[in-house]
ZATI-979074 format. One record per atom (N, C-alpha, C, O): residue number from 1; x, z, y; atom name. Coordinates in Angstrom, 1 decimal, padded with zeros to 4 digits. Last residue first. Layout:
<rs>
R pos      x      z      y site
R NUM      X      Z      Y   CA
...
</rs>
This chain:
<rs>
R pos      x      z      y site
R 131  100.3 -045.6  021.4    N
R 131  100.3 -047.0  020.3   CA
R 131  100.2 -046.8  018.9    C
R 131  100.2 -047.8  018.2    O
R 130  097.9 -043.3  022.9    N
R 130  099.4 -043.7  022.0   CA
R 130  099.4 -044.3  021.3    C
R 130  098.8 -044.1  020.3    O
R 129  096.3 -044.1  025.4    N
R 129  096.5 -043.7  024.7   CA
R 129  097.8 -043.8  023.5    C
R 129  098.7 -044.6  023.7    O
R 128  095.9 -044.9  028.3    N
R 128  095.0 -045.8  027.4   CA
R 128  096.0 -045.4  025.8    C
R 128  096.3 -046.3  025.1    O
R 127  097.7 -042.9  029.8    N
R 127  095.9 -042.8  029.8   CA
R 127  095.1 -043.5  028.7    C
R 127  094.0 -043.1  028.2    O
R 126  100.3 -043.6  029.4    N
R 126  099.5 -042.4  028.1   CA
R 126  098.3 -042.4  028.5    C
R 126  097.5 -042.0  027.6    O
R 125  102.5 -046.1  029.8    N
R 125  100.9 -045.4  030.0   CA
R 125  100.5 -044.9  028.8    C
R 125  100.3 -045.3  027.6    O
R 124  105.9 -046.2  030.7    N
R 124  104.4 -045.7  030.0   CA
R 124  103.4 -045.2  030.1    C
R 124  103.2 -044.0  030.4    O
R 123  107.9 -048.4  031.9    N
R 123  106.6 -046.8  032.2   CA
R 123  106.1 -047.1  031.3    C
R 123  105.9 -048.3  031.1    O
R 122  111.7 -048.5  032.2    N
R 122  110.4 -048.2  031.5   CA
R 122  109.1 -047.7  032.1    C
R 122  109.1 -046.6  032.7    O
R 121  113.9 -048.0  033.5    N
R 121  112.6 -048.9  034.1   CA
R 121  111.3 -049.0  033.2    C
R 121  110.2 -049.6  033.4    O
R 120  115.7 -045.9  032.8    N
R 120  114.5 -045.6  033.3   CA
R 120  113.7 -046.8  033.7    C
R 120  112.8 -046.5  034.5    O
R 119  118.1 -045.7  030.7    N
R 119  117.3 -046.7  030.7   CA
R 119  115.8 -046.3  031.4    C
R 119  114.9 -046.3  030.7    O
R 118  121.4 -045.8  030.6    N
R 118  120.6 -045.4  031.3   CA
R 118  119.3 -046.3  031.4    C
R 118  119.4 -047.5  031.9    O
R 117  123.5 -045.9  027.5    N
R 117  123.1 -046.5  028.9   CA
R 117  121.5 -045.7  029.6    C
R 117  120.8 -045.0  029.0    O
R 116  124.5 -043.5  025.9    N
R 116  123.4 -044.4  025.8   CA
R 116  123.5 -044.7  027.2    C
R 116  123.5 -043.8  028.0    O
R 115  128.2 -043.3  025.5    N
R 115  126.6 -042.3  025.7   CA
R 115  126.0 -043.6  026.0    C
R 115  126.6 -044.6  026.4    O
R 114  131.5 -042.1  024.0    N
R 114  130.5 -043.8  024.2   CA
R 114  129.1 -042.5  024.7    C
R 114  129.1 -041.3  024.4    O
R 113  134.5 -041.6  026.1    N
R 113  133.0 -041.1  025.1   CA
R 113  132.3 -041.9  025.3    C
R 113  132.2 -042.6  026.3    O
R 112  136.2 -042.5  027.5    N
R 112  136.3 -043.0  026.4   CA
R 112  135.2 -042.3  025.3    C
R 112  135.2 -042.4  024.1    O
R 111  136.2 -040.9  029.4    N
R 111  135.5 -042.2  030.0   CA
R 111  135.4 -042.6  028.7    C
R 111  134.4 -043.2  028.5    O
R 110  137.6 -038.9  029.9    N
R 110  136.3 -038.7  029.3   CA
R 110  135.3 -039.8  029.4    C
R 110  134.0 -039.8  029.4    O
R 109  140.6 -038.5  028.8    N
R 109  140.0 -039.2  029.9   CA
R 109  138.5 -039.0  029.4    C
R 109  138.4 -038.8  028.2    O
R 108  142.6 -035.4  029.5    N
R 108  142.0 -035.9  028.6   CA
R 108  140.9 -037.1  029.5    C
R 108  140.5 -036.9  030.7    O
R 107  143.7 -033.4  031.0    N
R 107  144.6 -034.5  030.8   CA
R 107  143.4 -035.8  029.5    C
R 107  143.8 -036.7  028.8    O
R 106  142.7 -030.7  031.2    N
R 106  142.6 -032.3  032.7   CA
R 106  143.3 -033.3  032.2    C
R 106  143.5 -034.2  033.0    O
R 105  143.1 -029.7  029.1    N
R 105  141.9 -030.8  028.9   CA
R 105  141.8 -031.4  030.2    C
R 105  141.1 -032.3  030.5    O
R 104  145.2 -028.1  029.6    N
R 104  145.0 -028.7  028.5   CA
R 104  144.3 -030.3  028.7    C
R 104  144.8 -031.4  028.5    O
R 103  144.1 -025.9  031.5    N
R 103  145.1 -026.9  031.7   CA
R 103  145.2 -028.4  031.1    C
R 103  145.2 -029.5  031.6    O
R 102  141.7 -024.7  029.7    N
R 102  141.8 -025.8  030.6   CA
R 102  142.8 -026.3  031.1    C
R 102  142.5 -027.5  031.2    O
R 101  142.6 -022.7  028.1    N
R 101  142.9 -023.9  027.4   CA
R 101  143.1 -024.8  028.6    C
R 101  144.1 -025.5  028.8    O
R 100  143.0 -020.4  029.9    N
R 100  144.4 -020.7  029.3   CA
R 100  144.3 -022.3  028.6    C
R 100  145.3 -023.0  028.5    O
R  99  140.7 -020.4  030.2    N
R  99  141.4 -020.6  031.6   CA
R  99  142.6 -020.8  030.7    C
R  99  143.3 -021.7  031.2    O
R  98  139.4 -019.7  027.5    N
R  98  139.0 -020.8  028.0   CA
R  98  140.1 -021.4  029.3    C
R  98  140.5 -022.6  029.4    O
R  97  140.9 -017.3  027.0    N
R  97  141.3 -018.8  026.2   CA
R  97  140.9 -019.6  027.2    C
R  97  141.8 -020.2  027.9    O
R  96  139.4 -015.8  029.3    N
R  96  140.8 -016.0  029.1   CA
R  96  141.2 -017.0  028.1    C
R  96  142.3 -017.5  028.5    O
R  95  136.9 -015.7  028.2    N
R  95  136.8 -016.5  029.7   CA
R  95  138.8 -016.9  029.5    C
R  95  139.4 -018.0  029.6    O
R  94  137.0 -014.4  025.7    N
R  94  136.8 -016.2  025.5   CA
R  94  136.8 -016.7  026.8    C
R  94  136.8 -018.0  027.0    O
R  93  137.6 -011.9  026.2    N
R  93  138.8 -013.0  025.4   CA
R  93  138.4 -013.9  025.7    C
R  93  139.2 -014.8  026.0    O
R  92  135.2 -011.8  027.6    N
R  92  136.6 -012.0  028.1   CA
R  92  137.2 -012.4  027.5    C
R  92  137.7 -013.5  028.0    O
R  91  133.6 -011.5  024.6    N
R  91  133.3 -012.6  025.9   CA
R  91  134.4 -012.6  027.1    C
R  91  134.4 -013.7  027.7    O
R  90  134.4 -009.3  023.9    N
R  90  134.6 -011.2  023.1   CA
R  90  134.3 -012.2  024.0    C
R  90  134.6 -013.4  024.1    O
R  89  134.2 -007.5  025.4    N
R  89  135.0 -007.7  025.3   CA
R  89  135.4 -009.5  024.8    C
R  89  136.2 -010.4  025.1    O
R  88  131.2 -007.5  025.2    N
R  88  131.4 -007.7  026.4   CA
R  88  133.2 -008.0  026.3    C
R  88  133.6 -008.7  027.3    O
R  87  130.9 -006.5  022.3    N
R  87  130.4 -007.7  022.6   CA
R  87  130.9 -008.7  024.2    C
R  87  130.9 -009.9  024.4    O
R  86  131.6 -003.7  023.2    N
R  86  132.5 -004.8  021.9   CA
R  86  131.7 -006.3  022.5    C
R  86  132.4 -007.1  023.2    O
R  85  129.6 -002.8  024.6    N
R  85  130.8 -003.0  025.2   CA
R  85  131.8 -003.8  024.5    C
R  85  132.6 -004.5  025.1    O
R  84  127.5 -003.3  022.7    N
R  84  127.4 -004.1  024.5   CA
R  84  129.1 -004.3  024.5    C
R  84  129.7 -005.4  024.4    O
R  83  128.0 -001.5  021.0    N
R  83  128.0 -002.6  020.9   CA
R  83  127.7 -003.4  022.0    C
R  83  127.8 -004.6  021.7    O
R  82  127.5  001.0  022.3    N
R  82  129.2  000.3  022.1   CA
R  82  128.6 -001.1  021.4    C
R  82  129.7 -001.7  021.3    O
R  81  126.2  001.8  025.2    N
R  81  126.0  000.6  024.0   CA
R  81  127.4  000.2  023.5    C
R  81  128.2 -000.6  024.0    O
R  80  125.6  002.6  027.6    N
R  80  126.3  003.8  026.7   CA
R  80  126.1  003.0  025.0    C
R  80  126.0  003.6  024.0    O
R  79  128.2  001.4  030.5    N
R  79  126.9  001.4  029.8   CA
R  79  127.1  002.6  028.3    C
R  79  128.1  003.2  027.9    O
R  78  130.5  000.8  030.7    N
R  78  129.7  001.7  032.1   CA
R  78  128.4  002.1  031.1    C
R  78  127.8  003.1  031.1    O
R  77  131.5 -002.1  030.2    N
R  77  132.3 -000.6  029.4   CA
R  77  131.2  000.9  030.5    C
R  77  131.8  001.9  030.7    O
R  76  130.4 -003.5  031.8    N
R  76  129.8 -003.0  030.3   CA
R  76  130.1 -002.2  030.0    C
R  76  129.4 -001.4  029.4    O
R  75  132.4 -004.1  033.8    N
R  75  131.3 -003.1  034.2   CA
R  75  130.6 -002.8  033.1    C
R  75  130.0 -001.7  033.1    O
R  74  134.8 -005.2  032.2    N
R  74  134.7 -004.2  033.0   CA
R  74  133.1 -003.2  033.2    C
R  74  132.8 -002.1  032.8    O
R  73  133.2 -007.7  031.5    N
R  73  133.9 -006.5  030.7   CA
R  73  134.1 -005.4  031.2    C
R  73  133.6 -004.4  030.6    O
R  72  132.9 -009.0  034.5    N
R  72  131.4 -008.4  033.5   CA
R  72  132.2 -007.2  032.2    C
R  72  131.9 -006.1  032.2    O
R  71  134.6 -010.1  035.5    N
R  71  134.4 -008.5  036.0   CA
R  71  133.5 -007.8  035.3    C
R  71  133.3 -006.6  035.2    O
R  70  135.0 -012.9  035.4    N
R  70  135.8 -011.8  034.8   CA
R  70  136.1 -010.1  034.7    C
R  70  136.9 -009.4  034.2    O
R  69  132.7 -013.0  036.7    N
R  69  132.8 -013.8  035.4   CA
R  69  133.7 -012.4  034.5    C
R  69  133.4 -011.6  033.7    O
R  68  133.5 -012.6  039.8    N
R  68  132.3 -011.7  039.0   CA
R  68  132.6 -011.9  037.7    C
R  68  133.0 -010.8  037.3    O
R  67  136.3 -014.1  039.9    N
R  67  135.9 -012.6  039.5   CA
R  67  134.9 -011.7  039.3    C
R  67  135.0 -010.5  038.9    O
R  66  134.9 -016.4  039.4    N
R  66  135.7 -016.2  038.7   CA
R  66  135.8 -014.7  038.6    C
R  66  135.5 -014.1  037.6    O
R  65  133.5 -016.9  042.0    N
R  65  132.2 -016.9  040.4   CA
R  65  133.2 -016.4  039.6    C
R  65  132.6 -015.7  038.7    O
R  64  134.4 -016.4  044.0    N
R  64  134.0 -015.5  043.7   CA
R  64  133.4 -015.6  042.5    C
R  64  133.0 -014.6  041.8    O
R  63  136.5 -018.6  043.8    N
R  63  137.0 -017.2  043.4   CA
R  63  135.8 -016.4  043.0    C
R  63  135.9 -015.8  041.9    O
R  62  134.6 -020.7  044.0    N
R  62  134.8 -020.6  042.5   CA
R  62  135.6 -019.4  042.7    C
R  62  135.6 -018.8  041.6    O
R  61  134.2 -019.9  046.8    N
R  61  132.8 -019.9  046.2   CA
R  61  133.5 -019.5  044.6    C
R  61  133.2 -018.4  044.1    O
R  60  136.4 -020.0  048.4    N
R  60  135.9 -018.9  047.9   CA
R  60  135.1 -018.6  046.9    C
R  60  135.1 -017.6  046.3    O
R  59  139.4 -022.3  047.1    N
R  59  138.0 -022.2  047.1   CA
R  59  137.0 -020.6  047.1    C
R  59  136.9 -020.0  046.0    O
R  58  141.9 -021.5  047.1    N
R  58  141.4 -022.3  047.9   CA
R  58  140.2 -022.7  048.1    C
R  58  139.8 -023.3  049.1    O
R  57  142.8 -019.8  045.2    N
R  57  142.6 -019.3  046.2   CA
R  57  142.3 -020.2  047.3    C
R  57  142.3 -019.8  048.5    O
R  56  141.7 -019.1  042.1    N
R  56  142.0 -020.6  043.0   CA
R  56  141.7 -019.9  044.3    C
R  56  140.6 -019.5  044.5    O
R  55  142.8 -016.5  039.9    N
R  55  141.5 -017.4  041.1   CA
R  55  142.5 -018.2  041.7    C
R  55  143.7 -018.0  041.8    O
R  54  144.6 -015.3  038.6    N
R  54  144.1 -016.9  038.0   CA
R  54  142.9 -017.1  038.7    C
R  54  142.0 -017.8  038.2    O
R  53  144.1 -012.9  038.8    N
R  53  145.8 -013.3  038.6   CA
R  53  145.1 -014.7  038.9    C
R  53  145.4 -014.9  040.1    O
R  52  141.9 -011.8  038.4    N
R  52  142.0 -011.9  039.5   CA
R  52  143.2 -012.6  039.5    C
R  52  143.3 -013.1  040.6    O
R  51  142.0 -012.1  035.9    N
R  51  140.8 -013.3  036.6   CA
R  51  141.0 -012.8  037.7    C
R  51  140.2 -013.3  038.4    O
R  50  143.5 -010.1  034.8    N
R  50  144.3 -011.7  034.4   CA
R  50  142.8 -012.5  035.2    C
R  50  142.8 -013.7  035.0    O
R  49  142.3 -008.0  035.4    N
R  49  143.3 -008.7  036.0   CA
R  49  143.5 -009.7  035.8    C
R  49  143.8 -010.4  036.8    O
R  48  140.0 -008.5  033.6    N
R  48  139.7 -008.2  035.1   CA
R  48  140.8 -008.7  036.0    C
R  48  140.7 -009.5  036.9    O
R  47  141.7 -007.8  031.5    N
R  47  140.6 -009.2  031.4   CA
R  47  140.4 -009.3  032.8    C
R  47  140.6 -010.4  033.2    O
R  46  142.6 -005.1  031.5    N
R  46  143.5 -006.4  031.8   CA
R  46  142.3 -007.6  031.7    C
R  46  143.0 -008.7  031.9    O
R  45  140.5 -003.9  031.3    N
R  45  140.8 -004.2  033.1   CA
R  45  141.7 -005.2  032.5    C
R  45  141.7 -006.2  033.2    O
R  44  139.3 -004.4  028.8    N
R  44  138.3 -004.7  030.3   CA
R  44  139.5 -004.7  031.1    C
R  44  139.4 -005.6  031.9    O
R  43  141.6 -002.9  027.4    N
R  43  141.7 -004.7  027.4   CA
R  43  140.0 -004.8  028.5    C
R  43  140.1 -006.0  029.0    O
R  42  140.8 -000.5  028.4    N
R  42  142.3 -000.8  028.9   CA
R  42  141.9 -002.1  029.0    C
R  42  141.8 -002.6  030.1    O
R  41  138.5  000.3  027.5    N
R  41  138.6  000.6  029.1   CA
R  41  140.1 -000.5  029.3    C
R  41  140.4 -001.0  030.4    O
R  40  139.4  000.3  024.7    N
R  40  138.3 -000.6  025.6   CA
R  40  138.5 -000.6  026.8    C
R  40  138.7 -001.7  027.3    O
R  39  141.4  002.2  024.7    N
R  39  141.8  001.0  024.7   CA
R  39  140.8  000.1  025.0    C
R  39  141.2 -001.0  025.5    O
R  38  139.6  004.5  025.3    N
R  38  140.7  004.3  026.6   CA
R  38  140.8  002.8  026.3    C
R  38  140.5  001.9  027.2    O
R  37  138.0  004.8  023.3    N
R  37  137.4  004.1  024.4   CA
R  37  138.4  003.9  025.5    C
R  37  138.2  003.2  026.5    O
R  36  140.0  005.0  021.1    N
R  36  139.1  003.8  021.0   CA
R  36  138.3  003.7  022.5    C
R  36  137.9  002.6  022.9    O
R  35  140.3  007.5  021.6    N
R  35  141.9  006.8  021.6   CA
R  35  141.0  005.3  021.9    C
R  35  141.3  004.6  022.8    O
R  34  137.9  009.0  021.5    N
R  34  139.3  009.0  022.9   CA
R  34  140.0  007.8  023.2    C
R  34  140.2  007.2  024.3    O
R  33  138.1  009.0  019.1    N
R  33  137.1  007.8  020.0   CA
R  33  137.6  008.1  021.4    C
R  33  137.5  007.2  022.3    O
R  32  140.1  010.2  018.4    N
R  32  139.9  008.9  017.9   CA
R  32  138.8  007.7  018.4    C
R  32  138.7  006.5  018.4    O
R  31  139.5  012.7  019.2    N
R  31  141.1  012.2  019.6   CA
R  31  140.6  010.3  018.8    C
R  31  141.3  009.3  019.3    O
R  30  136.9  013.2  017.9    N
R  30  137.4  013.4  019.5   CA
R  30  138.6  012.7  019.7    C
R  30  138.6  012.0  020.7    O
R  29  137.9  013.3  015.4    N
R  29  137.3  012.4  015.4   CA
R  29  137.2  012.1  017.1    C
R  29  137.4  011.0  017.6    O
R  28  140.0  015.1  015.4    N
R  28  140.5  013.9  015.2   CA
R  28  139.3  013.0  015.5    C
R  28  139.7  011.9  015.8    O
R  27  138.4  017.3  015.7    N
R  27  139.3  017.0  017.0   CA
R  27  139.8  016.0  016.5    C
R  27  140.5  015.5  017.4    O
R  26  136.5  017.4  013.7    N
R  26  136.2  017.4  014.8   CA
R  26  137.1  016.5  015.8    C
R  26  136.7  015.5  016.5    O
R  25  138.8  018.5  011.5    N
R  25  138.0  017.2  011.1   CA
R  25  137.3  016.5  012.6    C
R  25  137.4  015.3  012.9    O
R  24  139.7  020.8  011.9    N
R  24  140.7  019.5  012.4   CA
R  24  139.3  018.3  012.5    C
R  24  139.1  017.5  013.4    O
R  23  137.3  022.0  012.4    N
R  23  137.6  022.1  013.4   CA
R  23  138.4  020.6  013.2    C
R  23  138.2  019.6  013.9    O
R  22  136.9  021.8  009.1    N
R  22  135.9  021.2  010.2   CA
R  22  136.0  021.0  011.8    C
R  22  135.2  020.3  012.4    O
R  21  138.9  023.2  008.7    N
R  21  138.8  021.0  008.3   CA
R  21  138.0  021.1  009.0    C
R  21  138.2  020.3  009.9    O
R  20  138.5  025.8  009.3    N
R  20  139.3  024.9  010.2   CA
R  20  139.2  023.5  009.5    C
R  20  139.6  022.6  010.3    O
R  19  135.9  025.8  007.8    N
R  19  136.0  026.3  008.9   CA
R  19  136.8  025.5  009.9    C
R  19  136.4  024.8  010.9    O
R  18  137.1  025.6  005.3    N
R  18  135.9  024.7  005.6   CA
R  18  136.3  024.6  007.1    C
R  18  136.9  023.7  007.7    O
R  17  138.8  028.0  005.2    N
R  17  139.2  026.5  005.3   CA
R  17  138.6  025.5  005.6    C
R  17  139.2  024.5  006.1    O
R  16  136.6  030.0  005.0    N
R  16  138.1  030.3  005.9   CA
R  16  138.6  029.0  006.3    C
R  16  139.0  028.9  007.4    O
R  15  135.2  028.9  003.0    N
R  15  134.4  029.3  004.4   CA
R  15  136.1  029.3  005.4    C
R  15  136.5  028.5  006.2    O
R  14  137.0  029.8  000.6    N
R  14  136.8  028.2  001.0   CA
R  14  135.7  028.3  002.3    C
R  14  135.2  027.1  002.3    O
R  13  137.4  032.4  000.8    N
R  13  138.7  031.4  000.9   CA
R  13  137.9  030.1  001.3    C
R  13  138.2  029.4  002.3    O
R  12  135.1  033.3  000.5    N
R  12  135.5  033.4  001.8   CA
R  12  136.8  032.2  002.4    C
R  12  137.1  031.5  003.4    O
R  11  134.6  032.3 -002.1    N
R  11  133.8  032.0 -001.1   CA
R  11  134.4  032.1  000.1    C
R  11  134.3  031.1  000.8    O
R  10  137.0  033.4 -003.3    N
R  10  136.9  032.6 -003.4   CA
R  10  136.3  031.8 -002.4    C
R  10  136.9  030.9 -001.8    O
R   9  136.0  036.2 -003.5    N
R   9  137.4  036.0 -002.8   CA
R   9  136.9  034.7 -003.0    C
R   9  135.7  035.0 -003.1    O
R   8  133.7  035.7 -004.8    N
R   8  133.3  036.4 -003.2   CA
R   8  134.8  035.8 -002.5    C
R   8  135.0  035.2 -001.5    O
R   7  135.1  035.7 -007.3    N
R   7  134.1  034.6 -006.7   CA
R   7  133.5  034.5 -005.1    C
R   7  133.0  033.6 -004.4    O
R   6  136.5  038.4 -007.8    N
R   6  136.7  037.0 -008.1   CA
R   6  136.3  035.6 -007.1    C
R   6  137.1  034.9 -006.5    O
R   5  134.5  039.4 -008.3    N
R   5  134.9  039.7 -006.5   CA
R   5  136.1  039.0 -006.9    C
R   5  136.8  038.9 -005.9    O
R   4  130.8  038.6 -008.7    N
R   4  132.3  038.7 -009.5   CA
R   4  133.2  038.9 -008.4    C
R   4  132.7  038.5 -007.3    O
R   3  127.8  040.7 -007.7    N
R   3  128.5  039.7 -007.7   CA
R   3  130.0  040.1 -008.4    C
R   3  130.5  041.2 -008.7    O
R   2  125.6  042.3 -010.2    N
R   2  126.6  042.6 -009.0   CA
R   2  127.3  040.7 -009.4    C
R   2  127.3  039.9 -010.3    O
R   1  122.1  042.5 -009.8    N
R   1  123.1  041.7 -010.4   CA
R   1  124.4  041.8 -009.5    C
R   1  124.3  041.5 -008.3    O
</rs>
C-alpha cells in the first residue's frame, strides 16, 4: 500500500513542530518552577529577616526561640515536599501577623475575662465507688 506524500509531508511537518512545543513546552515549565522556587526561597528569607529585625535584644533566651521560630521557613524550603514548603510558608506569615498584631493586645486588660474560681478543697473518694 503506497503511502500519500501528501500525508508523509504532513507527518514530518507536525514531528518538526511537536518537536519544538515540546522543547518550548519544557523550558517554560523549567523557567516556571525556576521562577516559583526562587520566590519560595525569597518570602523564607524575608520571614527569616523580619525575625531577626524584631528579636528583643535584651533577652537571649526569647531571641533565641524567635530566630529558631522564624528560621523553620527557611530550612523547609531544604526538603523535597512542596507541600511542606507551602505549608512552612503560612506558618511565617502567621509568626509575622502574630509580631505585627502583638503590639496591639499589650493594651488589652485581661482581668476583665470572667473564669471559674479555683476549687481544690474538694476530695473524692473513688475506693467506695461512684455516687
Amino acid at each position: 500500500m503506497k503511502k500519500d506524500p501528501i500525508v508523509e509531508k504532513i507527518h514530518k511537518i507536525i514531528e518538526k513542530y511537536a518537536a519544538k512545543f515540546q522543547r518550548w513546552v519544557r523550558a517554560g515549565v523549567r523557567r516556571l518552577i525556576w521562577g516559583e522556587k526562587r520566590m519560595r526561597w525569597s518570602f523564607a528569607a524575608i520571614i527569616f529577616l523580619f525575625g531577626v529585625i524584631t528579636i528583643d535584644l535584651e533577652s537571649l533566651k526569647w531571641s533565641v526561640l524567635g530566630i529558631s521560630l522564624f528560621s523553620i521557613p527557611l530550612l523547609l524550603q531544604l526538603t523535597n515536599y512542596k507541600e511542606l514548603h507551602i505549608l512552612a510558608l503560612w506558618g511565617g506569615f502567621f509568626f509575622i501577623f502574630q509580631s505585627l498584631l502583638s503590639p496591639f493586645l499589650k493594651n488589652i486588660d485581661f482581668n476583665d475575662f470572667k473564669t471559674l474560681q479555683p476549687n481544690m478543697h474538694h476530695i473524692v473518694d473513688v475506693k467506695a465507688g461512684i455516687p
